[in-house]
N, C-alpha and C positions, 0 to 999 in steps of 0.2 A: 677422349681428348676434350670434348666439350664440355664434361663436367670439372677438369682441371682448370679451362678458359673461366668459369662459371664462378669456380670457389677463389678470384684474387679477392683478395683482402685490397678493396678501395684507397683505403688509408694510406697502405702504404704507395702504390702505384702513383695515389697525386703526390704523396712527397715526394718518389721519387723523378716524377715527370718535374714537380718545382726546381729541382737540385740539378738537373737537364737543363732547365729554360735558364736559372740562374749562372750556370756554366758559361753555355751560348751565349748572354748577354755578354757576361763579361769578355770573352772571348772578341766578339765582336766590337764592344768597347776599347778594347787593348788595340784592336786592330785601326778602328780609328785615329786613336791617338797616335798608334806609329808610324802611319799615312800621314798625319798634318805634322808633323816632326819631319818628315822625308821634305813636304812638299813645301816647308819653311827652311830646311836647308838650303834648299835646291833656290830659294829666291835669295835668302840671304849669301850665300858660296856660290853666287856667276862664274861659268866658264870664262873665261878670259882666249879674246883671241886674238 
């Protein structure tokens, strides 16, 4: 088992650890944005009482 741990190929691990963080960001990005969308509705569309 430790010589399977031993023999990754670097290369591809950071690309795919890059294609990982790049996901996440974006993810987290989308999610921003559809946060300040909610919470610019929410100020311009008042409840009315």
């Amino acid at each position: 088992m430790i010589y399977a741990v031993s023999s990754v190929n670097w290369q591809h691990l950071s690309e795919a650890l890059l294609i990982t963080a790049k996901g996440m960001l974006g993810i987290f990005l989308f999610m921003g944005i559809f946060y300040a969308l909610i919470y610019t509705f929410e100020l311009v569309f008042k409840e009315k009482k």
